[in-house]
C-alpha positions in Angstrom: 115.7 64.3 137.8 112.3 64.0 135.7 112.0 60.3 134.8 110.5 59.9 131.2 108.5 57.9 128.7 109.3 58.6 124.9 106.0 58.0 123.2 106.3 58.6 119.8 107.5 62.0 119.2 107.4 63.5 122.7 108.6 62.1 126.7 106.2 61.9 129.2 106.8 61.8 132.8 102.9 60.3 133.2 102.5 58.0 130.2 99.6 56.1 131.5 97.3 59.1 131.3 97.7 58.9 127.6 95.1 56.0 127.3 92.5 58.9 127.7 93.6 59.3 123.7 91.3 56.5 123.5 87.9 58.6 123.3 89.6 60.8 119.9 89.3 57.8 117.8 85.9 56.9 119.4 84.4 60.5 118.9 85.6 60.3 114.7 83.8 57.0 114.9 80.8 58.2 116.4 80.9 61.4 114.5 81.4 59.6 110.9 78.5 57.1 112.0 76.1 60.0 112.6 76.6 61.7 109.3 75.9 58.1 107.9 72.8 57.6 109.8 71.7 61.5 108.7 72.5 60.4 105.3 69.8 57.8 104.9 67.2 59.6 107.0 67.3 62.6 104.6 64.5 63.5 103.0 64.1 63.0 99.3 62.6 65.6 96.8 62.1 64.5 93.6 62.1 68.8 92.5 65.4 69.6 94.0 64.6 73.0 92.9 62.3 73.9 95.4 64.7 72.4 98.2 67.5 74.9 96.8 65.1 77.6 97.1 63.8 76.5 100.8 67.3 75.2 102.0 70.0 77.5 102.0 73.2 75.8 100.6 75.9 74.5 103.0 79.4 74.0 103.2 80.1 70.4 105.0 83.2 71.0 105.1 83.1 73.9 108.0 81.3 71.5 110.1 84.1 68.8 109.4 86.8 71.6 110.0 85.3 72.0 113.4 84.9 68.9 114.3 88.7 67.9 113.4 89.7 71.0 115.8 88.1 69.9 118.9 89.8 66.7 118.8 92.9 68.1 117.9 91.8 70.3 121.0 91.0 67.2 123.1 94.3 65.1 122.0 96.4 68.1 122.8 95.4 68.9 126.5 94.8 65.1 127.1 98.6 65.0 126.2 98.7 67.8 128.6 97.5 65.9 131.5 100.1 63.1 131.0 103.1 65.7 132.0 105.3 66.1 129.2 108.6 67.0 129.2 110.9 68.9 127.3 114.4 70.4 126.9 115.0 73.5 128.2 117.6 76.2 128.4 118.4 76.9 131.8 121.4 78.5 133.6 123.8 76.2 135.1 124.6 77.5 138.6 127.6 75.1 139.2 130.5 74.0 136.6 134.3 73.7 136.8 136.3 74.6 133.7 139.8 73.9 132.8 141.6 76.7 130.5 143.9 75.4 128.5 146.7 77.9 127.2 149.1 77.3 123.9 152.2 78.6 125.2 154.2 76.8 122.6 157.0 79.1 120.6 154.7 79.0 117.5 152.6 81.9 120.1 155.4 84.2 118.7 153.8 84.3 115.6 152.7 88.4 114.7 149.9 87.4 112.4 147.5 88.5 115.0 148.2 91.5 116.7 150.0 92.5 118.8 151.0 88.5 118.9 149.2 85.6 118.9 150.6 85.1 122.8 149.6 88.7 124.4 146.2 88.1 122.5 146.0 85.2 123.9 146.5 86.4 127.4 144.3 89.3 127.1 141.2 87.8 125.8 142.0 85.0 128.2 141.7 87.1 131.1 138.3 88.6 129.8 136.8 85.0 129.5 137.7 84.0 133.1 136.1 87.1 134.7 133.2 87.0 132.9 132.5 83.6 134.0 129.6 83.7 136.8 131.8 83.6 139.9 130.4 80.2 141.3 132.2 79.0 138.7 135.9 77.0 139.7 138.0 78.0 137.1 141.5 75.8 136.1 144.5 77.0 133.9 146.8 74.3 132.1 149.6 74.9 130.2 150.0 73.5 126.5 153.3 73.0 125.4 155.7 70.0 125.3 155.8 69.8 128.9 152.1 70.8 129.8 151.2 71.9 133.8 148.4 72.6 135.7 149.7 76.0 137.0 146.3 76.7 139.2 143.5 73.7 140.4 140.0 74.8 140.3 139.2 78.1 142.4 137.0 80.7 142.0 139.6 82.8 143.2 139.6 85.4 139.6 142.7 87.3 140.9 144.8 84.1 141.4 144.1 83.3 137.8 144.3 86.5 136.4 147.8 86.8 137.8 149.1 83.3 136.0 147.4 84.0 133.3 149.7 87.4 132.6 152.5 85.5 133.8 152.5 82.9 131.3 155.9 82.3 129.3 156.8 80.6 126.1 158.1 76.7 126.2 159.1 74.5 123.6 156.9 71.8 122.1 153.1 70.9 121.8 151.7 67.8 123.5 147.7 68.3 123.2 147.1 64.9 124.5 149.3 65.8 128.0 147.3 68.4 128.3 144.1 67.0 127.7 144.9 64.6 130.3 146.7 67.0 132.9 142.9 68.9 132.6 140.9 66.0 133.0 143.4 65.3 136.3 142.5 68.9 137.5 139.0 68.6 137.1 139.5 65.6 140.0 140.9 68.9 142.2 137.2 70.7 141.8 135.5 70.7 145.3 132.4 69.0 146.0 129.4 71.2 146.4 127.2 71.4 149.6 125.2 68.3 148.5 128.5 66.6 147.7 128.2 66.1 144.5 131.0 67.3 141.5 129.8 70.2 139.2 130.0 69.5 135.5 133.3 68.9 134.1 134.1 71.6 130.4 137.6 72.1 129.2 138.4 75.0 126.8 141.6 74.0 124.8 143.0 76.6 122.9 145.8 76.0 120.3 147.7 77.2 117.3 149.6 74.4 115.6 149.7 70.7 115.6 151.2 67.9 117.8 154.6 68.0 118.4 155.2 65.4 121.3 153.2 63.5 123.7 151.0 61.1 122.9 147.6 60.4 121.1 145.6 63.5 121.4 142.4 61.7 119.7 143.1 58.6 122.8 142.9 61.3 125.0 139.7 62.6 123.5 137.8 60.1 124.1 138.9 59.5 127.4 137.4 63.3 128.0 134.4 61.9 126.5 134.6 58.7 128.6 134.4 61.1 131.8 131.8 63.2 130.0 134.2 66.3 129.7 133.0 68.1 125.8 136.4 70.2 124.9 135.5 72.8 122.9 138.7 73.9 121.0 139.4 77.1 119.8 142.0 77.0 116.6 143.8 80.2 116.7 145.8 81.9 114.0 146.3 82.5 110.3 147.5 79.4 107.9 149.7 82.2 106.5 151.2 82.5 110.3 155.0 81.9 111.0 157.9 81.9 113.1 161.9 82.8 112.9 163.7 79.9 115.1 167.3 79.5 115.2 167.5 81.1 111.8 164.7 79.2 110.3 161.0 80.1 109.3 158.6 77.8 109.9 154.9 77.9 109.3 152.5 77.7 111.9 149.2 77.0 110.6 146.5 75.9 113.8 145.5 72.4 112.9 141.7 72.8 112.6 140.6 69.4 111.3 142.7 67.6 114.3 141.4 70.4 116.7 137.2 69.6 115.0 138.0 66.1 115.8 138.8 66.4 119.3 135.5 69.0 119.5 133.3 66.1 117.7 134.8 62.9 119.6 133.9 64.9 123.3 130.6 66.1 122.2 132.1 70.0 122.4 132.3 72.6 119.7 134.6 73.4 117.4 135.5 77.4 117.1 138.3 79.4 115.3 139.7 82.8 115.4 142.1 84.6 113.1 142.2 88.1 114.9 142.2 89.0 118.8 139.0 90.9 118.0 137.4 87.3 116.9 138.9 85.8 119.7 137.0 87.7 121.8 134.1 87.2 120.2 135.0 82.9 120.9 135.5 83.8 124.1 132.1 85.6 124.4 130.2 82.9 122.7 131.8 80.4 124.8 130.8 82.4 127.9 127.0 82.1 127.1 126.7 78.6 126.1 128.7 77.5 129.2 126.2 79.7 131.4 123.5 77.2 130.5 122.4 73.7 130.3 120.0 71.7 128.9 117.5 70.3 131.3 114.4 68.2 131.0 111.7 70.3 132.4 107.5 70.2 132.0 106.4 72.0 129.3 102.7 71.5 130.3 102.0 75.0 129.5 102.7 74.7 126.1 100.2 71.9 125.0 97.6 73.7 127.0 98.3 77.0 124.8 97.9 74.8 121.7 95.2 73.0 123.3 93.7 76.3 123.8 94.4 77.7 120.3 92.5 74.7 118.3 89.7 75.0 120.6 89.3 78.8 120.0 89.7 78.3 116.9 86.6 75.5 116.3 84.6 77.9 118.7 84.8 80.5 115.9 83.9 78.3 113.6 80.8 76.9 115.3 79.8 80.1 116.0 80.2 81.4 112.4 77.8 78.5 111.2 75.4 78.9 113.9 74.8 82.8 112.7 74.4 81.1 108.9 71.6 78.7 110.4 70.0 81.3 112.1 
């Protein structure tokens, strides 16, 4: 791991190259006591017409435009030789990821077709094989009684099977299963260096708690173990079930879903339809396929570096033809 310096805006893995910034300040100095010293070395006329007619006008300001470019020029690759460091977007070839699957009675529900549950299931199975297949996938069940019905593998078929096996139960404890996936993640095998992939829990859920205990307690114990959850509220508010000759509404609790999201440092997603599901699922996919790493970005300042020093080149050339 790159070990940084912030200074000022930027990190810098070689901070005590920047006292080479030093010489900017002292150039303007130099530069602004020159024109001075030309100043009151100038040669006076008393008939200034004759100097405009012998001395071409000139614009001062090019010369300072110039000027202020090759610093910028010289500040920019000096920052350049101190190593910085950025964040970068890179793919992440190791992770373990818990799936966490409502299989509550409010799945029933046929405001999604063909029902919330075989929507469920089917985009389910597209997110876990288009995962890259170093990945260790997990699958807990969310209901009143919530179970870890496969550890971490990267075995697709194995999950792909419990996945369309899954069955209905009664209740919703989001909390349980919040804390039966962080236990999973415990299962995940070390990798060759011994050492634990990154931890990311998918939760997906239509409704509200129901039993268990404090889903936001468990929340931050995810984000204790620096697990994000990024929760996926599923369903219509106009959604609902017949029970026992009852009909009850089963809206997905978005704001206590968001808060879980926030509290983890996850995302927060929602999808009324299977074919927005999908598209969750698909955005999920991408953003778990990547990481953000701190990386050298040296390149970059030299490219601006480059840019402002082309760029007073021009200039000085452009006022050497007028001179000429």
């Amino acid at each position: 791991m790159v070990t940084t310096t912030h200074v000022l805006l930027w990190d810098f893995a070689q901070p005590d190259r920047l006292w080479a910034l030093l010489i900017v300040p002292a150039l303007l100095i130099a530069y602004i006591i020159v024109l001075q010293f030309g100043k009151s070395r100038g040669i006076r006329y008393t008939n200034t017409g004759v100097v405009g007619a012998v001395v071409p006008p000139q614009r001062q300001w090019h010369r300072h435009v110039c000027v202020a470019l090759t610093l910028c020029s010289l500040a920019t690759i000096t920052g350049a030789w101190a190593t910085p460091v950025g964040d970068t977007r890179v793919p992440r070839e190791r992770a373990t990821i818990v799936l966490v699957l409502d299989v509550s009675q409010s799945m029933m529900a046929a405001d999604v077709s063909p029902s919330r549950f075989e929507a469920e299931k089917s985009s389910a199975v597209s997110f876990v094989t288009s995962l890259p297949a170093a990945y260790n996938v997990s699958l807990v069940t969310l209901s009143g009684h919530p179970n870890t019905l496969v550890p971490p593998t990267v075995d697709r078929g194995v999950l792909i099977q419990a996945i369309e096996s899954l069955t209905l139960q009664d209740g919703t404890a989001i909390a349980d299963s919040i804390t039966d996936g962080l236990a999973a993640l415990k299962q995940a095998p070390a990798g060759d260096d011994g050492s634990q992939a990154p931890g990311l829990m998918v939760l997906l859920s239509d409704g509200s708690e129901t039993s268990g205990g404090d889903p936001m307690a468990a929340a931050r114990q995810a984000a204790d173990a620096s697990v994000p959850i990024y929760t996926i509220a599923f369903g219509t508010q106009n959604g609902y079930v017949d029970l026992d000759g009852e009909r009850y509404n089963v809206a997905p609790d978005t704001n206590l879903l968001a808060q879980i999201a926030s509290t983890t440092g996850g995302k927060a997603l929602d999808a009324s339809s299977a074919n927005e599901l999908n598209d969750v699922y698909k955005e999920l996919s991408t953003d778990m396929g990547y990481e953000m790493q701190k990386t050298e970005v040296t390149a970059r300042w030299v490219l601006v570096s480059l840019m402002f020093g082309v760029v007073a080149a021009f200039g000085a050339v452009g006022m050497a033809v007028r001179w000429s």
